[in-house]
N, C-alpha and C positions, 0 to 999 in steps of 0.2 A: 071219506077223508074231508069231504068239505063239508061245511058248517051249513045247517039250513036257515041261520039267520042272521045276515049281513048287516044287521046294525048294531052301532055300537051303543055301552052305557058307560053313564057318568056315575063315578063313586069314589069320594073321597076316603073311602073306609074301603080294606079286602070283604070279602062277603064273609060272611060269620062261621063257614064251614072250613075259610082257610085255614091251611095247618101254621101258629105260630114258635112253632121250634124244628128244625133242620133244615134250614137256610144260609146257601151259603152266601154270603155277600162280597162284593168284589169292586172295586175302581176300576173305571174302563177311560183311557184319554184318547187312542186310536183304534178306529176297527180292526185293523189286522192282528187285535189281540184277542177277539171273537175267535179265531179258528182254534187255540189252544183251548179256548172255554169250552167251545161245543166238542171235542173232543172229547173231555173229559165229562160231560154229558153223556155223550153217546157210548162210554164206557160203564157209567155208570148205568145206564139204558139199559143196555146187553145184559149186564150183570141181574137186572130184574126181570130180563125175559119178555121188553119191548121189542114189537116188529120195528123191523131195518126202515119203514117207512114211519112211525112215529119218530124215530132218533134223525131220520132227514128230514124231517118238518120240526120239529124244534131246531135243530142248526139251521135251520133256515130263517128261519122265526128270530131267532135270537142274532142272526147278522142283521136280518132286514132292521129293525129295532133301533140297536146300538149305532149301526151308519144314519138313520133316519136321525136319532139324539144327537148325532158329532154334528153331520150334515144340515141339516135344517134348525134343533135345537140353540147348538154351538157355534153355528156358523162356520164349522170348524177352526173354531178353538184349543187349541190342542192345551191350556194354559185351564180348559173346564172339564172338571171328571163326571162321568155319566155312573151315577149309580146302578151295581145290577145284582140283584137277589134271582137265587133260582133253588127249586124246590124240587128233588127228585121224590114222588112218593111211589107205590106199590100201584097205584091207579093211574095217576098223572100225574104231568110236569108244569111247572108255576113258574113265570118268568116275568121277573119284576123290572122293568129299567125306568130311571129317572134319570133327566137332564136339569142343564140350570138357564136354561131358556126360559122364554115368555108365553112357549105353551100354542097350541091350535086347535082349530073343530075340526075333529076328525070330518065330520059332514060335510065343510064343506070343501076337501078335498076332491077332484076332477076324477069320477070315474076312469081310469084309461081304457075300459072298452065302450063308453058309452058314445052314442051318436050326437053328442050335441056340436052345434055351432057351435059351442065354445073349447072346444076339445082342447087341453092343454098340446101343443107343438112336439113338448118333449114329455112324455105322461112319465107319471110318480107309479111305479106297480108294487113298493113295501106293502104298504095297507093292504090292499090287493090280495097280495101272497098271504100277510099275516094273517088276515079273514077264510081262506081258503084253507090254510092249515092248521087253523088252532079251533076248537070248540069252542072261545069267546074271548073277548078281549075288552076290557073294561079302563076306561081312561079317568085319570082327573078332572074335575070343572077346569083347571085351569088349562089342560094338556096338555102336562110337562112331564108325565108318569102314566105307562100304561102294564097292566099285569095281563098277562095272555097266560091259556091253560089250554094244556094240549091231553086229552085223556086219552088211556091205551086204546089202541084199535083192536077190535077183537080179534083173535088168530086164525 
């Protein structure tokens, strides 16, 4: 389930293999509209005969996300919609969100289990989780847009 390589890349473009048609896209202004989405994910999931642990790492994936763009993005802005595309295919799941923030380096975001003296107080674990459950996660130069892809586990 977890990813063997913890870094991230930058790409203003999907990679060439993305699927561009059945996408569904959506407006998001509060997270608590996350949990109706990933429902409907996770039924759609079922219906392709994904294990019960891909359909909980994409809902998981897609709160961490969408509260990270309100949160940190928006400032929580409720007045800013976070774009989010999601792609159920027969292999794997594409999940696209954009904010209308100023964007971050994922890198230099604070480990939360690492040992340094400078250990954030209160640690960030989105990215974390997101790296832990998805097979890669690809951001903008600018990070204000990251598409994560979760591919079926075998059964």
């Amino acid at each position: 389930m977890q990813s063997q390589d913890h870094s991230y890349a930058y790409h203003d473009a999907p990679p060439s293999d993305c699927p561009t048609d059945g996408w569904k896209r959506l407006e998001v202004r509060v997270a608590a509209e996350t949990a109706a989405i990933a429902r409907q994910l996770e039924a759609q999931m079922n219906t392709l005969g994904y294990p019960r642990k891909d359909s909980f790492a994409v809902g998981l994936v897609l709160r961490e996300a969408v509260a990270n763009a309100i949160r940190h993005g928006h400032r929580g802005d409720a007045q800013r919609s976070v774009l989010l595309a999601c792609h159920v295919g027969r292999d794997e799941v594409l999940l696209e969100v954009i904010d209308e923030g100023n964007g971050f380096n994922p890198y230099l975001v604070a480990d939360p289990l690492g040992e340094s003296q400078e250990r954030d107080p209160s640690p960030r674990w989105g990215l974390l989780l997101m790296r832990i459950y998805t097979n890669w996660i690809r951001f903008n130069k600018r990070g204000n847009r990251v598409l994560l892809c979760k591919r079926r586990s075998p059964d």
